[in-house]
Each structure stands twice: as structure tokens, then as C-alpha cells.
C-alpha positions in Angstrom: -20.3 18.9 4.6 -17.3 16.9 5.1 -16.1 14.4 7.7 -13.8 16.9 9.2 -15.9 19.6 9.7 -15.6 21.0 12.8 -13.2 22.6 15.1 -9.2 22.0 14.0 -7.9 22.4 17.6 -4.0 21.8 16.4 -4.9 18.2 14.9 -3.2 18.0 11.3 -4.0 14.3 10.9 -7.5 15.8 11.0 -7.1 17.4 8.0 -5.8 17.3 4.3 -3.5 19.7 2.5 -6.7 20.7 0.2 -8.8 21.8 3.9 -10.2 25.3 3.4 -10.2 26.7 7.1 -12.1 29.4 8.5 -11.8 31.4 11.8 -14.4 31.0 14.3 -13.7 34.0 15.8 -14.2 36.6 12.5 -15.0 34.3 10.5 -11.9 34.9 7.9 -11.3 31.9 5.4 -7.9 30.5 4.6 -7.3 28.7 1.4 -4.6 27.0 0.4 -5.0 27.4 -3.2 -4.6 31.1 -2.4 -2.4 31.6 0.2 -2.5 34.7 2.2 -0.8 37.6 0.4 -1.0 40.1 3.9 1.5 37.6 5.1 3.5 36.7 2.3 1.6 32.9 2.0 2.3 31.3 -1.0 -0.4 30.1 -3.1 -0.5 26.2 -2.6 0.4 26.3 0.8 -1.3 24.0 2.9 -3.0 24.8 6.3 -0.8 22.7 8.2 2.5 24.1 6.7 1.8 27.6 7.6 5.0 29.1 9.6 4.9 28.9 13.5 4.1 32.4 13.8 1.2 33.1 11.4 -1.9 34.3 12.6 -5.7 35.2 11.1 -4.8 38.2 9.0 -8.0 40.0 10.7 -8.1 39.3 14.0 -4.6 37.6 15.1 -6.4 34.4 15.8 -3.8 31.7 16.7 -4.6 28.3 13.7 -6.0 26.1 17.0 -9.4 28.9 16.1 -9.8 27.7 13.0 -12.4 25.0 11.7 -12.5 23.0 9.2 -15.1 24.7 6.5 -14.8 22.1 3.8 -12.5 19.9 2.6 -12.0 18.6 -0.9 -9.5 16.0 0.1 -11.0 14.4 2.8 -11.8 11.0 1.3 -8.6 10.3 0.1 -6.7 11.5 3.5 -8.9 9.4 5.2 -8.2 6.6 3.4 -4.2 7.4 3.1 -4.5 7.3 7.1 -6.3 3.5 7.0 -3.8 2.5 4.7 -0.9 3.5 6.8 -2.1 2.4 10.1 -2.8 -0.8 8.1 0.8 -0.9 6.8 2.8 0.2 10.0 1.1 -3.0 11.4 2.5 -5.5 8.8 5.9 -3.8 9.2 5.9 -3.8 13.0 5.0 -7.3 13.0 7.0 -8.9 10.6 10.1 -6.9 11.5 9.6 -8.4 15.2 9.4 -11.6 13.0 12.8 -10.9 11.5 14.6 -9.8 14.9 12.7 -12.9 16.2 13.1 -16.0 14.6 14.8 -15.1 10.5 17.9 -12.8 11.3 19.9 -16.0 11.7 18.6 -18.0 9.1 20.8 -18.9 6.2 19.6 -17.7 2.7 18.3 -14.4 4.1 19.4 -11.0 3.2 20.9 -8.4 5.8 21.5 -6.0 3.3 17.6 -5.5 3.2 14.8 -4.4 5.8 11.1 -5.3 6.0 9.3 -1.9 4.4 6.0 -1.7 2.2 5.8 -0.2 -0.9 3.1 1.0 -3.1 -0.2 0.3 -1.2 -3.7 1.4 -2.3 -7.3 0.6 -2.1 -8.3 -1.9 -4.4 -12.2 -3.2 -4.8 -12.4 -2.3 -0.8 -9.0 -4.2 0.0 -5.7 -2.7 0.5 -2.8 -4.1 -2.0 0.9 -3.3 -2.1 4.0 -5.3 -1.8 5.9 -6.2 1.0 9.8 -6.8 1.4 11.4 -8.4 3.5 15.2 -10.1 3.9 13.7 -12.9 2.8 10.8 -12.8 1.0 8.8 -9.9 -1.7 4.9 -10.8 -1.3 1.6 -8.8 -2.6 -0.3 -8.3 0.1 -4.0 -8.2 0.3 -5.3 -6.7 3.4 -9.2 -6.2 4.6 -10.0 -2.3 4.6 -14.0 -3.0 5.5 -14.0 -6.7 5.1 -13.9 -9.0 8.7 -11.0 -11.2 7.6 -11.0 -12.6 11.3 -12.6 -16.1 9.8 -9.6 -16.8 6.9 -8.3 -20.7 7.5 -4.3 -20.4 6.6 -3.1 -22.0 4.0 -6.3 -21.6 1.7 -5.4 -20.7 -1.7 -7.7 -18.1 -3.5 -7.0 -16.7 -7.7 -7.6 -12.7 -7.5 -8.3 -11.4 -11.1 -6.2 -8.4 -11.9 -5.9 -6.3 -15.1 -2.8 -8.5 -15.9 -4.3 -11.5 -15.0 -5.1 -13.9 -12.0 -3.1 -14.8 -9.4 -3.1 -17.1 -6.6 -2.9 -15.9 -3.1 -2.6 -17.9 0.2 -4.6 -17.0 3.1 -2.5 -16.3 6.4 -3.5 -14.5 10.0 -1.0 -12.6 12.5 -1.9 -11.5 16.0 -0.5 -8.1 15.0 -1.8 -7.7 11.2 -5.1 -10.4 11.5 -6.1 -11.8 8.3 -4.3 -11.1 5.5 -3.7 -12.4 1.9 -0.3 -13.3 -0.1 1.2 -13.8 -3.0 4.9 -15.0 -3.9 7.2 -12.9 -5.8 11.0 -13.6 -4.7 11.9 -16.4 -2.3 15.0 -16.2 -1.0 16.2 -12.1 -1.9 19.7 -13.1 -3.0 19.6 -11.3 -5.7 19.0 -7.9 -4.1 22.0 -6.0 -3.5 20.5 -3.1 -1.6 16.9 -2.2 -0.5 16.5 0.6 -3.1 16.8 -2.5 -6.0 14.1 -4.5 -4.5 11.7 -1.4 -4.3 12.3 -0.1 -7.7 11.4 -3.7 -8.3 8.1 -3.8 -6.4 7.0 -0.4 -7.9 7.3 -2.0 -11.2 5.3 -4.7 -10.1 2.4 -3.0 -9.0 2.7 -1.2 -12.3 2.9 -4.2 -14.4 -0.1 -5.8 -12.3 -2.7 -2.7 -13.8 -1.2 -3.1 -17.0 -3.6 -5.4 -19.2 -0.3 -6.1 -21.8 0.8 -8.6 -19.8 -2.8 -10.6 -19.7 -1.8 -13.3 -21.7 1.5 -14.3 -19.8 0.2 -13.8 -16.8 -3.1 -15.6 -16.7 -2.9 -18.2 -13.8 -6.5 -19.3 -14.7 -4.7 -21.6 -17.7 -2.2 -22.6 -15.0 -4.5 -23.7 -12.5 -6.5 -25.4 -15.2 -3.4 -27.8 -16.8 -2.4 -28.7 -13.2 -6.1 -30.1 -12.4 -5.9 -31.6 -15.4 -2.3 -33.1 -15.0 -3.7 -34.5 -11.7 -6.4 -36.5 -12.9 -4.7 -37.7 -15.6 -3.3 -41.6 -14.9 -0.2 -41.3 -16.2 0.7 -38.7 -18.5 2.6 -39.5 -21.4 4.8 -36.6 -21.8 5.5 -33.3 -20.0 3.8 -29.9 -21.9 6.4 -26.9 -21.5 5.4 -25.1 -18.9 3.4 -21.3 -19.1 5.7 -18.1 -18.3 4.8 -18.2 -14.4 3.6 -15.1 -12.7 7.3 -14.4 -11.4 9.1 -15.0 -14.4 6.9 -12.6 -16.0 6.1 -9.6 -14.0 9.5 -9.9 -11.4 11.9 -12.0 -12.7 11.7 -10.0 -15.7 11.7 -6.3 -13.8 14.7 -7.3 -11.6 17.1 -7.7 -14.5 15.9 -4.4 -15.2 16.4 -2.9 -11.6 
């Protein structure tokens, strides 16, 4: 039995497109992956995008008579609708941020607006990149975790398929905790908006890729700057590691 069993009562965010309904009045069942053939229903055709005027094909039920009588896509609608309550947060807030206090800052870009791209569950977080004029961040946000505790400013290495990565921790009224790591600081080199998200969808690409493991380890980053730091006096400089950004995004905005 799934979460959304029960009556439908007009409420599509209730339900999924895969939601197999059945009238509580007669009892008839409507299934998407059939359609309904008496009315000319395409096969495919979700409950919620049934024309204005259909009815149950046996007893002219209006859809608000219909319950939910399973739902194969339940999990992943639910989670689809955490996700963008989650994100509509971070975009309401920082675009107040960049009415606020950035729209007259020099460096930043007006060509671009604050919008987030590509965001999933990942190990019970939610991770995707933000843009903004100024800035392109991954974002880590808490799906079941309380992040109400995180201290800004603490830095934390996430593993990922490519590698690890240092995020810094940060809280907002509007978002609460949250995690982030750089990308692009100024956006200068974004000429329009569609750029800089063809550019974070190649990064959250290139983040499950394991190819770019060994460029993109920060563990062997972290490690040479502890080590740099207790040494006295270093006796000369060791060319640097391809950083995180000039792997995965400096790299993919030449390409954008």
C-alpha cells in the first residue's frame, strides 16, 4: 500500500504520473499505461493530464471520485517534491540576497539570475549546483539530517566518485544549514544563463564520473598544505595539483 492511497480529491501534487486510480463509486480503474480507449485516452497518459471534461467511462464519475489504488512512483515524487520545496528556498533566499545587498556590487553579472540546477538525493543529502550573478556553488542540503547545529565557516572533505572535495559549512534564516563548495568566483566569464547551466550540468556529471579520480582528489591537496604548514621553511615551491575547478569547471566552461 502506498503513501498516497486514499481519496485523490483534485490534489495532483498528491500523486505521480505512474498513480493507477480507481473509482470509489464503481469501482473502475484507470491506468495510465493503458489509457482509456472508450474515450480516445492515449496510452501513457497520466491521471493528472486527462482533458477537463473526461469522466469514469462507467458511471460518469467526475476524477475528484477517484482514489489512489497504487502507485508505483510514489517514492520518487515524494522525494522530487522535498527536493523542490528545498530548492525554491535557496532560490528565494539568495535572490532576496542579490536584490538586497549584490546587484550593485562591481564584478557581478546581470546577465545571469540565481536558479538551481541538477539537484538529487545523495546518501540522504540533497546535492546540485547553484548559480548565481556572482557565484556557481555545489550545494549540500539536509533532506533527514538536523543541520540546525552547523558552526559557519567549518570546512568538511565529502568523498565523491571523482574524488573529495572541501565544503564550507554556512546557515540562512530562509535555507538553514547548508553546505558549499566553490566552483566560479566572480561569473565574468558567463555570457548568458544558459552557458553557466550547461556548465553546471556537466559538473554534476563529471562529479559521478570516477575518470576524473585522480585529478580531482583533494585528500592529496589537503595533505601537502598540512604538510607545507609545519614545515619551517620550505626550500622550494612543489607545482601545484590540477585544483578541483581547473579540472571539472574550468575545463567544462571552455567547452560551454
Amino acid at each position: 500500500m502506498s503513501g498516497f492511497e486514499g481519496s485523490y480529491g483534485g490534489h495532483a501534487a498528491r500523486i505521480s504520473p505512474q498513480a493507477v486510480m480507481e473509482c470509489k463509486i464503481c469501482w473502475s480503474v484507470y491506468d495510465p499505461a493503458l489509457g482509456d480507449a472508450t474515450r480516445q485516452i492515449d496510452p501513457g497518459t497520466a491521471f493528472t493530464e486527462l482533458p477537463g471534461d473526461w469522466s469514469c467511462p462507467t458511471c460518469s464519475a467526475d476524477p475528484h471520485q477517484f482514489m489512489v489504488l497504487r502507485d508505483p512512483g510514489a517514492e520518487r515524487h515524494l522525494e522530487a517534491l522535498r527536493i523542490r520545496a528545498a530548492t525554491e528556498r535557496l532560490v528565494t533566499d539568495f535572490t532576496e540576497v542579490w536584490h538586497g545587498k549584490m546587484r550593485d556590487v562591481p564584478l557581478v553579472n546581470k546577465a545571469l539570475r540565481v536558479e538551481a540546477v541538477g539537484f538529487r538525493l545523495h546518501e540522504d543529502m540533497m546535492l546540485g549546483v547553484l548559480i548565481s550573478p556572482w557565484f556557481m556553488n555545489l550545494i549540500l542540503l539536509p533532506d533527514a539530517q538536523d543541520w540546525s547545529g552547523l558552526v559557519a565557516g567549518q570546512k568538511e572533505v565529502v568523498d565523491f566518485p571523482s574524488g573529495a572535495y572541501e565544503f564550507i559549512h554556512n546557515s540562512r534564516e530562509m535555507t538553514g544549514g547548508y553546505k558549499a563548495c566553490s566552483l566560479f568566483s566572480p561569473m565574468a566569464q558567463f555570457t548568458r544563463q544558459q552557458d553557466a547551466v550547461d556548465v553546471a550540468q556537466a559538473v554534476m556529471a563529471a562529479l559521478f564520473d570516477p575518470a576524473h579520480l585522480a585529478e580531482t582528489d583533494r585528500k592529496a591537496d589537503i595533505r601537502a598544505a598540512r604538510e607545507a604548514a609545519l614545515a619551517p621553511e620550505p626550500e622550494a615551491v612543489e607545482p601545484a595539483i590540477p585544483s578541483r575547478r581547473a579540472v571539472i569547471t574550468a575545463g567544462l566552461s571552455g567547452q560551454a
